[in-house]
TORDODO-907990 format. One record per atom (N, C-alpha, C, O): residue in three letters; x, y, z. Coordinates in pm, whole numbers, plus 50000, padded with zeros to 5 digits. Example, Ala and Ser with C-alpha at 12.3 -4.5 7.8 and 13.67 -1.06 7.14 Angstrom:
TORDODO-907990
ALA513194943150780;ALA512304955050780;ALA513204967050780;ALA514244966850846;SER512854977550708;SER513674989450714;SER512905000350787;SER513415011450804;
//
This chain:
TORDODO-907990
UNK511835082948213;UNK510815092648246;UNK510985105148161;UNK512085108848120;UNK509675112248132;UNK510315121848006;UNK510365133348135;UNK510005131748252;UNK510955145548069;UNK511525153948187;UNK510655170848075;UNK510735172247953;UNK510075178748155;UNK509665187248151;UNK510085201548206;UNK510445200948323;UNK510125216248143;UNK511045227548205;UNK509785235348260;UNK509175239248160;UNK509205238848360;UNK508505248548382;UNK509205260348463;UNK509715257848572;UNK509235274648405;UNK509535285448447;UNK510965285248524;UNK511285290448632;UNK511855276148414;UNK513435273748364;UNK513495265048552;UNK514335269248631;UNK512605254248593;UNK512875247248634;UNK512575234048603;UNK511385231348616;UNK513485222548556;UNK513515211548510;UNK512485203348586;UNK512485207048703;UNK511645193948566;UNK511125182748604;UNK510815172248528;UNK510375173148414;UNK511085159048606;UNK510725146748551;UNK509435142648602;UNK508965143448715;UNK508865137248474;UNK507485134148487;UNK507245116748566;UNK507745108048495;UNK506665111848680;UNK506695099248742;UNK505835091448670;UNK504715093548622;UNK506725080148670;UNK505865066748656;UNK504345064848665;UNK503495060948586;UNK504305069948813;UNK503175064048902;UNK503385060848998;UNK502635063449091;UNK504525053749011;UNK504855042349114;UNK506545049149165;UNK507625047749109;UNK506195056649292;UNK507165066849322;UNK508625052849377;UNK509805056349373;UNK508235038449420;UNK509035033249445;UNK509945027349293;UNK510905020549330;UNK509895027949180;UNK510035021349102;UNK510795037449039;UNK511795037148966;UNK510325046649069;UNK511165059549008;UNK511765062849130;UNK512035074849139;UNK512015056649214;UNK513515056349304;UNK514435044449266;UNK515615045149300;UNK514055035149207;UNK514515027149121;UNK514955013549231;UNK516065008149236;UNK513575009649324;UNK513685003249447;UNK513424991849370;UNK512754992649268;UNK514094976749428;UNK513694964549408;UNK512294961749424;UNK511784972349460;UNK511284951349415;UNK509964950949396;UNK508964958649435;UNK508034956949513;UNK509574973949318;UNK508374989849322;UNK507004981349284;UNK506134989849268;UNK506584971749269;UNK505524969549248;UNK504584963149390;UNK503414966249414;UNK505514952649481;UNK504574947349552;UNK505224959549670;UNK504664958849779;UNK506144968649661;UNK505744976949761;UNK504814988449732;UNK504684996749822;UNK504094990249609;UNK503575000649619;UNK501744995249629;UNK500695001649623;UNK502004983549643;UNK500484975749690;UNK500604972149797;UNK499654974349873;UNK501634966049842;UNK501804971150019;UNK501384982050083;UNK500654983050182;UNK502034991750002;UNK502075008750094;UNK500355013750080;UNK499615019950156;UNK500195008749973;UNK498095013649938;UNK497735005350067;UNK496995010750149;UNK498124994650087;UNK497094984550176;UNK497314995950353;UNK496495000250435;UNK498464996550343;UNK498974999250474;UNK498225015550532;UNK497825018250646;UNK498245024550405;UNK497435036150410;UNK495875035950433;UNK495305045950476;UNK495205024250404;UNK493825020150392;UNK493555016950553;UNK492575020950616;UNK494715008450607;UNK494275000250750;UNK494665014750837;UNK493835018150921;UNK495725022150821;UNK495625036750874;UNK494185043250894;UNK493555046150996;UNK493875044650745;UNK492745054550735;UNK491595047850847;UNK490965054750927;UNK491485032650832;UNK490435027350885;UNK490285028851085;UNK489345031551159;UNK492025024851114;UNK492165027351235;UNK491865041451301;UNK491255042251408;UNK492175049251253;UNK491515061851283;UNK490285068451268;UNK489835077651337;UNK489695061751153;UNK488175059151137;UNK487465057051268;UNK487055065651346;UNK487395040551280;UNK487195036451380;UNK487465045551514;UNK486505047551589;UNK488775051151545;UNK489115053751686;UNK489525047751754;UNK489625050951873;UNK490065033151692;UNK491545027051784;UNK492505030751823;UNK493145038951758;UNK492925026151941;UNK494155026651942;UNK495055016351887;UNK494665006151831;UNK496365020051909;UNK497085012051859;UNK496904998551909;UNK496904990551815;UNK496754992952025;UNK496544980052125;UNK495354975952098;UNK495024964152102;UNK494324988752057;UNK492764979152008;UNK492914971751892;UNK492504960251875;UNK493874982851767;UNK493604980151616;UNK494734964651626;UNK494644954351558;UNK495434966951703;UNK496684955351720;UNK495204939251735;UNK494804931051652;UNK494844941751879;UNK493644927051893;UNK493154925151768;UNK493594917551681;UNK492184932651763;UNK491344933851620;UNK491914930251486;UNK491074926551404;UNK493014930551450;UNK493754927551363;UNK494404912951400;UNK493874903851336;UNK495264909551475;UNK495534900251503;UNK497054898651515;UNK497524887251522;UNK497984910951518;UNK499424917251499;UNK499264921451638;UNK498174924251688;UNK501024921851733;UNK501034929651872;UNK500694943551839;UNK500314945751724;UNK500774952151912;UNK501024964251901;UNK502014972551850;UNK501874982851784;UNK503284965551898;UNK503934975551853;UNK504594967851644;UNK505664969851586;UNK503954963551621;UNK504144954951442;UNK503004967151384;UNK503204971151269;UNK501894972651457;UNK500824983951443;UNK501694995851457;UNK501935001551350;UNK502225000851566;UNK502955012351562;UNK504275013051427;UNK504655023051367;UNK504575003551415;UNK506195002451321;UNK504985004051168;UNK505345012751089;UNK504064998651141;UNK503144996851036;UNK502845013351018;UNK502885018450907;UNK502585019551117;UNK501995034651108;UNK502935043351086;UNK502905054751039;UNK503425039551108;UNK504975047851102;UNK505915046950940;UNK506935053350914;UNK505315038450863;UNK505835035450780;UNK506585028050701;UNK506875029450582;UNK507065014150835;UNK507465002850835;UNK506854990750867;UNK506544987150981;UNK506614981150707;UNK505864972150695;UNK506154961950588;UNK505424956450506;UNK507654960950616;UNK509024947750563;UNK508354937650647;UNK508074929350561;UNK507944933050754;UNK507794923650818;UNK506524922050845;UNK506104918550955;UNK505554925550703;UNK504224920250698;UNK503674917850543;UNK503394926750463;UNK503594905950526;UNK502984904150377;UNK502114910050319;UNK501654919250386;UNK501424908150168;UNK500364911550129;UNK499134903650191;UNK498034908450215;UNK499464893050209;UNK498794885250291;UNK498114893350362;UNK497064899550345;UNK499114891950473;UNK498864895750635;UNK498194905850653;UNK497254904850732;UNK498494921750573;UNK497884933050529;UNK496154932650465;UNK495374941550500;UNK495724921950374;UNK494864920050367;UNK494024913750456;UNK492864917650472;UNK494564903150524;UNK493584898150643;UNK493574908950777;UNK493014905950882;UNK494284921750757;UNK494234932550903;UNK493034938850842;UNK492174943150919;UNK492854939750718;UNK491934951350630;UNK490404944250637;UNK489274948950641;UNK490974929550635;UNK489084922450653;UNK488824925150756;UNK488134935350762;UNK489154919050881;UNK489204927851017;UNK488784937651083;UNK488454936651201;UNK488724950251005;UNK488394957950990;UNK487414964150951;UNK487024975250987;UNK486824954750847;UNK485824955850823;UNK485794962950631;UNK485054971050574;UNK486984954650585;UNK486574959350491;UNK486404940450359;UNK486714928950389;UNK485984944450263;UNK485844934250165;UNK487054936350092;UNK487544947550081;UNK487784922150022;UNK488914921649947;UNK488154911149850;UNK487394901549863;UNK488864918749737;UNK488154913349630;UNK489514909749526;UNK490214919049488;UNK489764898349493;UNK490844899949376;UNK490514891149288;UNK490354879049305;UNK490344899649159;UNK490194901349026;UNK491564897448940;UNK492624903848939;UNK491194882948854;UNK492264878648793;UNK491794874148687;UNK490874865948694;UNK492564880448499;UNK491824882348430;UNK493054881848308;UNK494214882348351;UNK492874881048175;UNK493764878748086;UNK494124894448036;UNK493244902648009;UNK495454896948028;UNK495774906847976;UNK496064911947836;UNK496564902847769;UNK495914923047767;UNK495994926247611;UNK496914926047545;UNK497014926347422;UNK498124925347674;UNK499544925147623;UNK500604914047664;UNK500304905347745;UNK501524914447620;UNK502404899947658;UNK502724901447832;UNK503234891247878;UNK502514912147926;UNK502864908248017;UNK501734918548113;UNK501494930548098;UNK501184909348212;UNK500094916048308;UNK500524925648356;UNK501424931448295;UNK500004931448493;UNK500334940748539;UNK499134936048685;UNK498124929148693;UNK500154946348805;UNK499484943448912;UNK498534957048968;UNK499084968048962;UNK497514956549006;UNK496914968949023;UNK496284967749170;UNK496344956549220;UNK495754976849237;UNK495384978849368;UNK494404991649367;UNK494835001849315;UNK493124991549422;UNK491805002449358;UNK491175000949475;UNK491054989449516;UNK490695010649547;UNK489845012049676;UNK488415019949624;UNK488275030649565;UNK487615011849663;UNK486455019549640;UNK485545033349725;UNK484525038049676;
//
C-alpha cells in the first residue's frame, strides 16, 4: 500500500478491500459477504422487520438474523445471503464474463 504524510501525520493509502489490508484469509469472499449482509440490513429496516419477521421471511431462525446484524455471518454462505436478499425483495443478477488480464476478479455493485 503506498503510504502518504499529511500535516506530519503518516497514512497508508487502502486497497479497497479493508479485509485484505488487515491481511485476513479470503478478503475477497468476505468483503462480498459483508456488502450482501449490509444490503439485507438496509432492507430489514427498510421494510420494518423485526428480527423474527426478517428471520420467517428469509428463511434463517432469528437469532442466525440477530448474530448476522451484529456483524457475524461465518455461518452463512454467499449462497444463503443471496437467497435472504431475493426474499426480500430484491433481484440478483450475476454477471460472468472474460477478463483483460490473466486473472479475474470478483466484484459486488448494488444498484
Amino acid at each position: 500500500m503506498a503510504k502518504r504524510a499529511f500535516e506530519d501525520i503518516e497514512m497508508e493509502i487502502g486497497s479497497g478491500n479493508v479485509f485484505a489490508d488487515l491481511g485476513l484469509p479470503d478478503a475477497g469472499k468476505l468483503k462480498i459477504k459483508s456488502g450482501l449482509v449490509i444490503e439485507i440490513t438496509r432492507a430489514v429496516r427498510r421494510l420494518g422487520l423485526t428480527q423474527e419477521e426478517a428471520g420467517r421471511r428469509m428463511g434463517i431462525p432469528q437469532p442466525k438474523v440477530s448474530a448476522m446484524m451484529r456483524g457475524d455471518f461465518s455461518n452463512l454462505s454467499e449462497r444463503k445471503l443471496m437467497i435472504c436478499l431475493s426474499r426480500l425483495g430484491y433481484d440478483i443478477e450475476i454477471k460472468v464474463k472474460p477478463t483483460a488480464g490473466s486473472v479475474g476478479r470478483l466484484m459486488l455493485a448494488f444498484a
